[in-house]
N, C-alpha and C positions, 0 to 999 in steps of 0.2 A: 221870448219863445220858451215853452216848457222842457225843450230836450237841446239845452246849453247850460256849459259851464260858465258861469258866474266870475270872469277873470281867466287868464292864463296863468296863473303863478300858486304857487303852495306855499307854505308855511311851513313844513315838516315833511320828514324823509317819509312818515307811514301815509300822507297824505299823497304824496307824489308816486307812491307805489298801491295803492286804493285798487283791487281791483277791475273797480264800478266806479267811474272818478264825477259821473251823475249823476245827480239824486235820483231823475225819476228812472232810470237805469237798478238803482239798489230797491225804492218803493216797489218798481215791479219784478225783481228777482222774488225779494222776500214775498209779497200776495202770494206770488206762487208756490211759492214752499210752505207757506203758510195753508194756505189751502189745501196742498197736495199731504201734510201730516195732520190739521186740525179738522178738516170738513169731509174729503174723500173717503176716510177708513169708516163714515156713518152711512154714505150711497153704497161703498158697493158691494157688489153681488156675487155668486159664481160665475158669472157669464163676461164682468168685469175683470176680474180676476184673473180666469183662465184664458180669454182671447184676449185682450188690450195690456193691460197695465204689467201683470207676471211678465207676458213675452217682451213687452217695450224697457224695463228696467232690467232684464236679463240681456237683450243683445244690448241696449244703449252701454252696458258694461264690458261687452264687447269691443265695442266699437272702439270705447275709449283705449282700450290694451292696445290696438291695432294701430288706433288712431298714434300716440303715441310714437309705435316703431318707423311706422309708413311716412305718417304727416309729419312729425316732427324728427326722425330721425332720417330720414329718409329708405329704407328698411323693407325692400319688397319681401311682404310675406303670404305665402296661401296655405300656410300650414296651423290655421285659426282654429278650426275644426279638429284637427288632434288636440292642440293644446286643451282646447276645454275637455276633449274624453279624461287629459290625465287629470282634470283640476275634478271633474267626474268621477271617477273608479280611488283617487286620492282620497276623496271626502266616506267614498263607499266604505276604503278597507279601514279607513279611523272611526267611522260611525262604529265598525263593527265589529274592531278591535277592542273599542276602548269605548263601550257604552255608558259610560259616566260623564263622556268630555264634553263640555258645550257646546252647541254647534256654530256658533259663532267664531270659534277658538278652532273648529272644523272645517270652516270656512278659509279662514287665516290660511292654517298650514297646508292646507289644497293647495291656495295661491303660491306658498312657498315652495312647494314641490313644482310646480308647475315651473316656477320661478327657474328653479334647477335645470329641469329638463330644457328651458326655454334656453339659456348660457350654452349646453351641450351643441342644442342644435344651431346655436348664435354663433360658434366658434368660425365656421366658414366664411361667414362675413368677411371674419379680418383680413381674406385675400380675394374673393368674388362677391360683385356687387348686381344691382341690375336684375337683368333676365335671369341669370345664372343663378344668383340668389334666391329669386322666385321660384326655380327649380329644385333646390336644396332644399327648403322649407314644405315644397310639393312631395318632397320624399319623406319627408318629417310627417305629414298628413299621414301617407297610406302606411308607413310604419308603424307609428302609433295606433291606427286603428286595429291593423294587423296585429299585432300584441295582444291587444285585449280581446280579440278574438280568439288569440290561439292558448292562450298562456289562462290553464284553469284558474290561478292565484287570484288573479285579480278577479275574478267573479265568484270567489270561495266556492269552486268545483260545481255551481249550479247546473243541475244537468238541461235546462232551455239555454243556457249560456246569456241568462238578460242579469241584470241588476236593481233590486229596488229599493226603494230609499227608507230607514226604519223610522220611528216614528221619535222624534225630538222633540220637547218641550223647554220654553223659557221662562221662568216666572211663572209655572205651571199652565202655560198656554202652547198648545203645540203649533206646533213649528212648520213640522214634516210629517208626512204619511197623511192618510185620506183623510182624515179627524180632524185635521187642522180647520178652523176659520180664515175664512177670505182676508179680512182687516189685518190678522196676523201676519199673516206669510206675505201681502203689502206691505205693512208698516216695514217689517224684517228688511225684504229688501231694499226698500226707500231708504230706510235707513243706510245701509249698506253703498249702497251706489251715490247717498248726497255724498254721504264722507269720502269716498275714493275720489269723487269729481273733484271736489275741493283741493284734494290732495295732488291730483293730476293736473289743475292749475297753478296751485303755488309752484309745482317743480319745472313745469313748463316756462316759467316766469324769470328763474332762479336760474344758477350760474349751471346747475345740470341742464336745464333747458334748454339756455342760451348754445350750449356746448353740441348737444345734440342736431338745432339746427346749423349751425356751424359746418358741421359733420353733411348734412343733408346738403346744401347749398354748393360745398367743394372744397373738400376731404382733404386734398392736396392742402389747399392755404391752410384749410383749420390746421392740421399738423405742423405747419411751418411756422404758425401763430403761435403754439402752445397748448392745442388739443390734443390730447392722448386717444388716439382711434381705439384703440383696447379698449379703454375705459369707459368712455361713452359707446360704442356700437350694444359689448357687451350691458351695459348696463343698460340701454333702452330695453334691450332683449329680456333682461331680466325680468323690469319694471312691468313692460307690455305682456310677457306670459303671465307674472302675477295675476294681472286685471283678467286678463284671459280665463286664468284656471279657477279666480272666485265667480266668475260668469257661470262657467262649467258646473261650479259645483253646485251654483243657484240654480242652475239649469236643472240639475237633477234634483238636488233632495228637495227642493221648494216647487219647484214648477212641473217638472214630468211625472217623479215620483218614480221612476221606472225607466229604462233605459237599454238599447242594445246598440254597441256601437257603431256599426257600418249604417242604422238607420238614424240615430240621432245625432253622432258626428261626422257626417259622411263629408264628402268635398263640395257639396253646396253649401252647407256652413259656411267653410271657410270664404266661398265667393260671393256669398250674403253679407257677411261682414265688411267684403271689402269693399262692394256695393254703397253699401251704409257709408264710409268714410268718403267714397267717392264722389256723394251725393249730397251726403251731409257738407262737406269741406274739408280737404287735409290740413292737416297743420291746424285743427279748431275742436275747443271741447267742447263747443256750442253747436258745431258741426256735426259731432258724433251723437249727441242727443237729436237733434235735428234729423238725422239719416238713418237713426234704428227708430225713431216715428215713421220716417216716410215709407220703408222699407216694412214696417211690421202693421201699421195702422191703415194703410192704404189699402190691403186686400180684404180687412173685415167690412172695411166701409162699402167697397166696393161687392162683399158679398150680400151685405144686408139691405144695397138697393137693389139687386139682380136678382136675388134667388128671395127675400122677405120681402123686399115692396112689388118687383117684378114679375115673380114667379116662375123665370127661368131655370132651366135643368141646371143640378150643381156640378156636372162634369162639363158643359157648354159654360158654364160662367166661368171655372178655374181656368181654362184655356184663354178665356175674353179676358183673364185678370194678368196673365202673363203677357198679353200684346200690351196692354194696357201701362202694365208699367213699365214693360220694357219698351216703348215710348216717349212713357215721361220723364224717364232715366234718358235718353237721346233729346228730348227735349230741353230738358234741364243743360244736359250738359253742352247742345248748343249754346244756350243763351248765355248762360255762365259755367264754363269750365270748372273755377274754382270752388263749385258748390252753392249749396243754398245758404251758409251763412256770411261767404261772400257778399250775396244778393242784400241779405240782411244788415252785413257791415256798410253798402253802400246806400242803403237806406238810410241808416243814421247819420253818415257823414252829411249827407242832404236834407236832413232835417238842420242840422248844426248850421249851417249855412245858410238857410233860408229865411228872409225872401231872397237873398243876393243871388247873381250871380256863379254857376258853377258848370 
C-alpha cells in the first residue's frame, strides 16, 4: 500500500522526530508548496487575489494564533478581532514613522507589540479560566477597538478617522498601496504564513508545546508535574497575539489597504476565527488552514454559483449563504466534534491499515 511506513523502527533521533514520517505524506506537502510558490504567482489575477487567496493566507494566520491559545493551550479567547487592530494601527504608526523600514521588519514588530499587548491582557488567566476567561478577552475586544477610535494618535489626527496603508516596496516591487501586483502581495504573504506555520509546528511539537497541552488537559497535575502555569499560559498568549498581530498587519497594509476599526476589527472577526479553529480542529495546524478555507472559500463558491451561474439577487444569496454554512458548521460538528482534520487523521489511519480489519 502507497500510504504505509515501510517498518516500525527508525534508525536516528531526527528520523523518529520527521515530521511527515511518510513518504507519500512529505511527496504531497512539497507538490503543494511547490505549486502554490512556482506555478500560482503566473495564473493569478485581481479577482484571485482579492477574493480567495489574500483573505485565506490572512485569516489561516489567524487561526493559527488562536489556534495555538485555544487548541493547544487551552485558552478561551474572543478578543481575535482587537488583537489584529493593534498588529493594524502597530504597522500603521511604523510605516509612517519610519518610512525607510522594511516592511517585512514592519511586519515583525506589529507581531511584537501585539505580542505585548496580548501578555497584559493574558495576565487574568493566571486566576480565571473558562467562561470567565472568554469574558476577559471579550473586554480586550471592545477596548481595543475603543482606543483607536477615540485616541487621534493612533490615526495621526485623520479627520475621517480611517487609516490607510502607504505604499512599500521590496526589491523594488511594491508591496503595499494600490500599485502593487497581485503575484507580489501573494508571494509576500505565502511567504510569510509558510514560515510561521513551520514554526507553529516545531513549537507545538517541542517541550513548549508539550507544556502547553499539559496546561490544557489539567492545570492542576501539570503544576504538580513541574509546569510552571506562568510560564506557559503567558507564553501561549504571547506566541498566539504574535501570529494574531502579523495577520492584522497583513490584513491591512497588504490586503485592505484601508481600514476603520469597529468595521474591519469588529467582534465578528473575532467569532470568525474562532469558527475556523472550531471547524478546522483544535489542537491542529492542519486544522487552522483547513477552517480559514472552509470559512473564507465557501461563501465565494457559493456566490459565484448563485449570483454568476444562477443569477440570483446578491442580497437573497448573502442571506442563503449564512443558512448555508451555518449548517454545515452544525453539520460538521455533528458528525465529527473534533473537526475536519480529525476527519482527515482518521482517513489516514484507515488507509494504514487497510485491507485489515479496523
Amino acid at each position: 500500500m502507497f500510504y504505509r511506513e515501510s517498518g516500525d523502527f527508525k534508525t536516528s533521533y531526527a528520523a523518529d522526530q520527521q515530521t511527515f514520517p511518510i513518504r507519500f505524506d512529505r511527496w504531497a506537502i512539497g507538490l503543494v508548496c511547490a505549486f502554490a510558490f512556482l506555478v500560482m504567482p503566473f495564473l493569478i489575477n485581481d479577482y484571485w487575489e482579492k477574493s480567495v487567496l489574500l483573505p485565506f493566507l490572512v485569516w489561516a494566520m489567524a487561526a493559527l494564533g488562536l489556534n495555538i491559545l485555544t487548541g493547544y493551550c487551552g485558552q478561551v479567547s474572543l478578543g481575535t478581532g482587537g488583537f489584529m487592530a493593534v498588529g493594524a494601527y502597530a504597522s500603521y504608526k511604523l510605516t509612517t514613522s519610519f518610512p525607510e523600514l522594511n516592511l517585512f521588519i514592519v511586519i515583525l514588530l506589529s507581531g511584537g507589540v501585539t505580542a505585548t499587548v496580548g501578555i497584559l491582557f493574558g495576565l487574568p488567566s493566571l486566576r480565571i479560566k473558562g467562561f470567565y476567561l472568554a469574558v476577559a478577552t471579550l473586554a480586550a475586544q471592545f477596548f481595543l477597538v475603543w482606543l483607536f477610535n477615540k485616541v487621534p494618535w493612533f490615526y495621526n489626527y485623520s479627520a475621517s478617522g480611517m487609516i490607510t496603508a502607504p505604499e512599500r516596496t521590496m526589491l523594488g516591487i511594491a508591496i503595499s498601496g494600490p500599485n502593487s501586483p497581485p503575484w507580489a502581495t501573494y508571494l509576500f504573504c505565502l511567504v510569510i504564513v509558510v514560515f510561521f506555520a513551520v514554526i507553529a509546528k516545531n513549537l507545538t511539537r517541542g517541550r513548549i508545546g508539550r507544556s502547553w497541552m499539559a496546561i490544557r488537559d489539567m492545570d492542576i497535575a501539570a503544576e504538580i508535574i513541574g509546569v510552571a502555569p506562568l510560564k506557559a499560559k503567558l507564553s501561549a498568549f504571547a506566541i498566539s497575539s504574535f501570529y494574531i498581530g502579523v495577520s492584522g498587519a497583513m490584513f491591512f497594509m497588504v490586503y485592505l489597504g484601508a481600514a476603520e476599526p469597529t468595521e474591519a476589527f469588529g467582534i465578528d472577526k473575532s467569532f470568525l476565527v474562532l469558527f475556523m479553529i472550531i471547524i478546522g480542529g483544535l489542537g491542529s495546524i492542519f486544522g487552522s488552514f483547513v477552517g480559514a478555507a472552509f470559512m473564507t472559500l465557501m461563501p465565494v463558491l457559493f456566490k459565484n454559483i448563485m449570483v454568476g451561474g444562477l443569477g440570483w439577487p446578491t442580497d437573497l444569496v448573502s442571506h442563503i449563504i449564512f443558512m448555508l454554512i451555518g449548517g454545515l458548521i452544525m453539520f460538521f460538528l455533528i458528525v465529527e466534534p473534533h473537526g475536519l482534520a480529525q476527519l482527515w487523521r482518521v482517513t489516514k489511519e484507515k488507509l494504514r491499515l487497510w485491507p485489515f480489519p479496523h
